[in-house]
C-alpha positions in Angstrom: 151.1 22.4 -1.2 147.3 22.6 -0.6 147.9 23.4 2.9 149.9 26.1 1.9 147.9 27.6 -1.1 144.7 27.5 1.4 147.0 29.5 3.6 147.5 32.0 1.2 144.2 32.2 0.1 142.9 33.1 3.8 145.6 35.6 4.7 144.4 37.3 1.3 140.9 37.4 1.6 140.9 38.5 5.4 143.6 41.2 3.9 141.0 42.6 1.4 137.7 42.7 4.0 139.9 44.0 6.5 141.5 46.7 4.0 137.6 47.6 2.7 136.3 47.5 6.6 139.1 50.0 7.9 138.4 52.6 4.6 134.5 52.4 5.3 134.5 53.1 9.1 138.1 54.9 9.5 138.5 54.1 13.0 141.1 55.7 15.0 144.4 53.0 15.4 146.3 52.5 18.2 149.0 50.0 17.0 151.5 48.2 19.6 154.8 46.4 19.0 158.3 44.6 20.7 159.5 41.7 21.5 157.7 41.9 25.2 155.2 42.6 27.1 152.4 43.8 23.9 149.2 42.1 25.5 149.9 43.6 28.6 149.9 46.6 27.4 147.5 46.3 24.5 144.9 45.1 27.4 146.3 48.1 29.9 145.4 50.4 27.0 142.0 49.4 26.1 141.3 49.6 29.9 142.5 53.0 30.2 140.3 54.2 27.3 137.7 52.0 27.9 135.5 55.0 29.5 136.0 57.2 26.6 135.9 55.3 23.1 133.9 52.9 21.7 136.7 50.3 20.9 137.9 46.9 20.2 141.1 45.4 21.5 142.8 42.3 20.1 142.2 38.9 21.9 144.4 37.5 23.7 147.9 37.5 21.7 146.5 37.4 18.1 148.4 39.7 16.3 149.7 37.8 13.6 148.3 38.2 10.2 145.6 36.0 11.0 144.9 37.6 14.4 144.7 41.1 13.2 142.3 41.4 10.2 139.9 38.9 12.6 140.1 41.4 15.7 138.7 44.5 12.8 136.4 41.9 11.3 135.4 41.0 15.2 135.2 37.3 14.8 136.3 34.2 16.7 139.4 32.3 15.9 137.9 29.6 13.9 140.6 27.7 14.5 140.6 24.5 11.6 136.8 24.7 11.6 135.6 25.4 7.7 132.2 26.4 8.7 133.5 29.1 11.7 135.6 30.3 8.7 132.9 30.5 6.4 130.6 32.2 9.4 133.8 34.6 9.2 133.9 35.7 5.7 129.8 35.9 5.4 130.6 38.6 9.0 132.9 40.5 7.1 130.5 40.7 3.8 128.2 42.4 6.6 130.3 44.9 7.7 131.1 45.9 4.2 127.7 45.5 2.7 125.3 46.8 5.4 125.6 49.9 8.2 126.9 48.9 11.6 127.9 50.1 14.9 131.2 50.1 14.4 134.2 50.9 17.2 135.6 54.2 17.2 139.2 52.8 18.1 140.6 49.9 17.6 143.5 48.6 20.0 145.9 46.1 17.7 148.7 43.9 19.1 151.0 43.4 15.9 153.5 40.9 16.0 156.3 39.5 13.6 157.8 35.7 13.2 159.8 36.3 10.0 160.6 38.9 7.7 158.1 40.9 6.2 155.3 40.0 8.8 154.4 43.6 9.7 154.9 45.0 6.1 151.9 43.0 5.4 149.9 44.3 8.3 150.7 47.5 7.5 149.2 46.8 4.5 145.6 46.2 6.2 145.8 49.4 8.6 148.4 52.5 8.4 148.1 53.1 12.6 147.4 57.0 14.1 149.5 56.1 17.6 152.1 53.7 17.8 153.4 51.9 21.3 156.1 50.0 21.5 157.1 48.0 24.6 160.5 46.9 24.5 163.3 45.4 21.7 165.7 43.6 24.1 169.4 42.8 22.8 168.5 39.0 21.9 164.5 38.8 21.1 162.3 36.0 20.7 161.9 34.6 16.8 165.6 35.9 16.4 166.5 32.6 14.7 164.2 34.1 11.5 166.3 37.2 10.8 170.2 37.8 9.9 170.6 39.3 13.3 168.9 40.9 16.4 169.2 44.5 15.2 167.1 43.1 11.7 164.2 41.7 14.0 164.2 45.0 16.1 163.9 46.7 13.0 161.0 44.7 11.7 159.2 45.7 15.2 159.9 49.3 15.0 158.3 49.1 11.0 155.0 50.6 12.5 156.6 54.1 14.1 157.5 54.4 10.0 154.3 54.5 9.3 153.1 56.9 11.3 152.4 60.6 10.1 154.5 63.3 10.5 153.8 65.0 14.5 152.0 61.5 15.2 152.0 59.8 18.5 154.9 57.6 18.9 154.9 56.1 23.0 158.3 54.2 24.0 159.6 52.9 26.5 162.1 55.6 28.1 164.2 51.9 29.7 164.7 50.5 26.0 168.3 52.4 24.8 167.0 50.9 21.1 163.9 52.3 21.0 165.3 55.8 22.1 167.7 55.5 19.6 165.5 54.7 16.7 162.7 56.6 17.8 165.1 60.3 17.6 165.2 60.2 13.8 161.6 60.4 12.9 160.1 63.3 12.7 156.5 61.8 14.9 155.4 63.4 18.9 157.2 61.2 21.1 156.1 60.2 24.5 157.9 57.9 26.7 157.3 55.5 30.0 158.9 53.8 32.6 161.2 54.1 35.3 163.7 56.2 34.2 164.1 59.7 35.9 163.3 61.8 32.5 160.2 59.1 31.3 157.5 61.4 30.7 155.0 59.1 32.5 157.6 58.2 35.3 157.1 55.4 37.6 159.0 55.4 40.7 158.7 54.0 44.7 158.0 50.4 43.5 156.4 47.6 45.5 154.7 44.4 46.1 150.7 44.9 46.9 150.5 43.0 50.3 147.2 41.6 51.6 147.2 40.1 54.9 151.0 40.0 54.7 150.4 37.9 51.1 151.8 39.2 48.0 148.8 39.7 45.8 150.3 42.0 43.2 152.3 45.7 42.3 151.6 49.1 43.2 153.7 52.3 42.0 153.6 56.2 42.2 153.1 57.9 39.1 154.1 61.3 37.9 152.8 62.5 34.3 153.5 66.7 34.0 151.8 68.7 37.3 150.1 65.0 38.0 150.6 62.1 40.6 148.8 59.3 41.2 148.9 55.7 42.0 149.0 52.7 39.9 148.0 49.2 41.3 147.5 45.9 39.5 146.4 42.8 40.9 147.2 39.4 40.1 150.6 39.8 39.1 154.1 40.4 40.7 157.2 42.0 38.9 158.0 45.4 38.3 157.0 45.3 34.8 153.9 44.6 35.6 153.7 47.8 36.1 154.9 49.4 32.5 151.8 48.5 30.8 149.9 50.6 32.8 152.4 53.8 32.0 151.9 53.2 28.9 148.2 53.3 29.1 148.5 56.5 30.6 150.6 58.0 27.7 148.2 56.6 25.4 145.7 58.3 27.1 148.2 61.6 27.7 148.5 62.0 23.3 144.8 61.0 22.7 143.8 64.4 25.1 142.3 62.2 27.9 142.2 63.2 31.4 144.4 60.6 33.8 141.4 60.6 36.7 139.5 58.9 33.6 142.5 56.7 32.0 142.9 55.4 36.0 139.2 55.2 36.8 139.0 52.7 33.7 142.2 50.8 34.9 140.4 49.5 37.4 139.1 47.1 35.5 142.8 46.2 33.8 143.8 42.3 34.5 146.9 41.3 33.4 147.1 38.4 30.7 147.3 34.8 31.4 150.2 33.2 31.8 152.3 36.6 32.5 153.5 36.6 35.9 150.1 35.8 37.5 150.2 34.3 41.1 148.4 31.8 42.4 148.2 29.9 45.7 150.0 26.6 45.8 149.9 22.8 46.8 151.5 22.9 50.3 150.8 26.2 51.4 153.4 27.4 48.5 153.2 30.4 45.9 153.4 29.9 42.0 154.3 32.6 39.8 152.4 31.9 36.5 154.8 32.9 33.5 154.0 30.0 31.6 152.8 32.1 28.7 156.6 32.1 26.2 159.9 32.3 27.0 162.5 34.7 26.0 165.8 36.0 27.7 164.4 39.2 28.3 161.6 38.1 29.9 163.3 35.3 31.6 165.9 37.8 33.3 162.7 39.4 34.7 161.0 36.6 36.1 164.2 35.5 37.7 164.6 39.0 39.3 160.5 38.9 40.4 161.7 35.3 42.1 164.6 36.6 44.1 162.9 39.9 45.5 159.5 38.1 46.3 159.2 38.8 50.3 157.8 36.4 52.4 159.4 33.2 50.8 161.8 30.2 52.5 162.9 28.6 49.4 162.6 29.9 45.9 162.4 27.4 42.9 162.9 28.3 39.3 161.5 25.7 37.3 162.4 26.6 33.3 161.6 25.6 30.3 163.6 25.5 27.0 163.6 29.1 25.3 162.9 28.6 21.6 163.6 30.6 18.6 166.5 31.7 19.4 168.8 30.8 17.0 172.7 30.7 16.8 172.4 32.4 20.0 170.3 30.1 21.6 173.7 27.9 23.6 174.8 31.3 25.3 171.5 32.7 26.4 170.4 29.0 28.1 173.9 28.9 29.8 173.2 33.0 30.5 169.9 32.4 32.3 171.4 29.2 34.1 174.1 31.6 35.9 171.4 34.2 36.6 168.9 31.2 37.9 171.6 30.5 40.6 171.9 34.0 42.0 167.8 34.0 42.3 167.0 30.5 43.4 167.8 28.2 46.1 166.4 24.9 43.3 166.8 24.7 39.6 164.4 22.3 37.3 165.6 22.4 33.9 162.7 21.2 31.7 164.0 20.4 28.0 166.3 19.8 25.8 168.1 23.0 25.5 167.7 24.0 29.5 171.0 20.8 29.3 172.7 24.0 28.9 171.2 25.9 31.6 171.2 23.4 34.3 175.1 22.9 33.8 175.6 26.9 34.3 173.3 26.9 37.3 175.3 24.2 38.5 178.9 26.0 37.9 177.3 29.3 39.4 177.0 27.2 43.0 173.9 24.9 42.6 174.6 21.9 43.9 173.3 18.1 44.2 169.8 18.0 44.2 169.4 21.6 43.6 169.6 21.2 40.2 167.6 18.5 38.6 167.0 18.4 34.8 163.8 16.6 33.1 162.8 16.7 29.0 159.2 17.5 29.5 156.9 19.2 31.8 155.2 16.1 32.0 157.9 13.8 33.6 158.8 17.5 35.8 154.9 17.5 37.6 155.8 14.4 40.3 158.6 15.4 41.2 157.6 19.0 41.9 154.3 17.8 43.6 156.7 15.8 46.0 159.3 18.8 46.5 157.2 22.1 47.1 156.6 22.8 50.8 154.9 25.9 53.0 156.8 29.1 52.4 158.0 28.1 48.6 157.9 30.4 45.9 157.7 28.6 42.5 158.4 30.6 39.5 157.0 28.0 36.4 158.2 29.7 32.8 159.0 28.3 29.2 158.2 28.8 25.4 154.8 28.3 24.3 155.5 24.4 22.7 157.2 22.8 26.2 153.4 23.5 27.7 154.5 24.8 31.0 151.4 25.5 32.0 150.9 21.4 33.1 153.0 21.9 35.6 151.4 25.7 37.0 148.2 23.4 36.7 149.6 20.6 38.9 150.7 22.3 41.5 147.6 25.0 42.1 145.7 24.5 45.8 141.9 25.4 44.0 142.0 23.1 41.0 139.3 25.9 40.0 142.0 28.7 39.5 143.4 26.3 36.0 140.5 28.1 34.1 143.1 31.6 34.9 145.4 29.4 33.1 146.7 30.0 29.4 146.0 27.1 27.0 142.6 26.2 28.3 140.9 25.6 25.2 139.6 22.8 23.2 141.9 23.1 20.7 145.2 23.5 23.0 143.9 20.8 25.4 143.9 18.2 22.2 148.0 18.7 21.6 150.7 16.5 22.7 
């Protein structure tokens, strides 16, 4: 009960400075939503613009209602600490209180767990440009809402709030966000790899360096302009969306695309989202230790089985939380697909039972399927299979703590500061 009224109190106070800091300073809001890919595209944004505006993007994935009146405050995550808490509200009281060089834009990653999450962010800051990524048929945090089409509705709740002839930016591959998007009456602006996307991607491939796979390049085509898109670190074609969207942020906001690509340059993709690393063995990880959902999953698995270069391919998975009623189906879903992209399955969790069974009807046989509950017990095992010419894709919701095994298995031990879950705090949970 205390917990929870402290709770409360927080998410109240940070609600009022926030309110009072966004009605002083009235900075320009770019807003972004879905079920995947928002830091990636919240950090491919800010990149884009970076050369322009004087902004603020949210760190890392804090877009909850903690996350977001923090980034316009401009403060730390203080975590459980009272005093970084206190340090927080007496930061605010300045802004309010005293003049400061505030941002001109401010780039927010809004997310929702349960019902009603981004009615109350909308209550802090009313956005002038909405993004939203993607709202797959089964999302993550489904198990919170009566059904996938509710939870898709909660993440489309910011293109409602837009203005009439506002910016809305969608993804042209999402048939939901189309759909929804054609009966308001906002500017839309779409991305992707669809022929009609207004920023269209096309000729998609792997960034080779020495005949090593060390990231994505794409053409793009926005009106009378083409141009090419590269990002490093990370493999999968939607690594490349994020960076389409940037460009249609910068399209609505009236900046030129030499500029949006010039600051692109400096665009890294998130930890944890498809990153790739060099392996124990002479063997390649794929990073997507970061969360888990089908969506996401089904992408991973497709980066796995088109990665060039590879002998065997391993697909070591995690449980996918949050999913609900639908949670059996999806598990035993992924487990079919996981046999059409991988030569060895390792089912980590509980629910990845499921999974491994599916994998195993779909052709995986013997050894090629092995199942362990955590990531823990997984690492030896994986330490002693990986050989030269292995790609090992490494994903799972954010509680099964992939990321032990990605660290593990890495050649430079220094590379596990790229990692996700390097803090303090993280490092001290089971």
């Amino acid at each position: 009960m205390i917990k929870r009224f402290a709770r409360l109190f927080i998410t109240s106070l940070l609600a009022t400075l926030s309110r009072g800091i966004i009605r002083k300073y009235k900075p320009k809001i770019i807003m972004i939503t879905g079920s995947v890919g928002k830091t990636a595209t919240k950090d491919a944004i800010a990149a884009a613009l970076s050369n322009t505006y004087f902004l603020r993007k949210s760190e890392k994935s804090f877009n909850s209602e903690f996350g977001v009146p923090l980034t316009i405050i401009g403060a730390k995550n203080p975590w459980t600490n009272i005093f970084s808490w206190l340090r927080v509200f007496r930061q605010a009281a300045a802004l309010l209180l005293l003049p400061s060089h505030y941002p001109k834009l401010l780039v927010l990653e809004v997310g929702a767990d349960r019902p009603g999450d981004l009615a109350h962010i909308l209550h802090i800051a009313t956005p002038d440009v909405v993004v939203v990524t993607r709202l797959p048929e089964v999302p993550v945090h489904v198990e919170a809402y009566a059904t996938p089409q509710a939870l898709r509705d909660e993440e489309f709740t910011p293109a409602y709030a837009l203005a009439p002839a506002a910016p809305l930016i969608i993804s042209a591959d999402d048939p939901h966000a189309l759909a929804m998007a054609a009966r308001l009456p906002v500017r839309v602006t779409t991305y992707g790899f669809r022929e009609e996307a207004q920023v269209h991607l096309a000729d998609v491939r792997p960034l080779l360096e020495n005949g090593r796979v060390i990231g994505m390049q794409a053409s793009v085509r926005v009106e009378n302009f083409a141009g090419n898109i590269k990002v490093r670190g990370s493999v999968g074609r939607q690594q490349l969306a994020p960076c389409a969207a940037a460009l249609a942020a910068a399209r609505v906001l009236g900046i030129s695309f030499a500029d949006a690509l010039a600051g692109m340059d400096s665009y890294v993709p998130p930890q944890g989202r498809a990153r790739i690393f060099s392996g124990q063995n002479g063997s390649v990880l794929i990073d997507d230790s970061y969360n888990a959902s089908p969506a996401s999953t089904e992408e991973a698995l497709d980066t796995l089985r088109t990665l060039p270069n590879t002998t065997r391919r391993i697909a070591v998975l995690g449980d996918m939380l949050e999913l609900g009623r639908y949670s059996v189906e999806e598990h035993e879903r992924i487990g079919r697909l996981s046999a059409e992209s991988a030569d060895i399955v390792i089912a980590v969790g509980i629910r990845t039972r499921g999974l491994a069974v599916a994998a195993q009807d779909a052709g995986l046989v013997g050894e090629s399927v092995q199942i362990f509950d955590t990531a823990t017990e997984a690492i030896p095992a994986l330490v002693a299979l990986v050989r030269d010419g292995d790609a090992v894709l490494v994903k799972g919701s954010q509680s099964m703590r992939m990321e032990r095994i990605v660290e593990a298995l890495l050649e430079n031990p220094d590379d596990k500061k790229q990692l996700v879950r390097q803090g303090h705090e993280w490092k001290q949970r089971p």
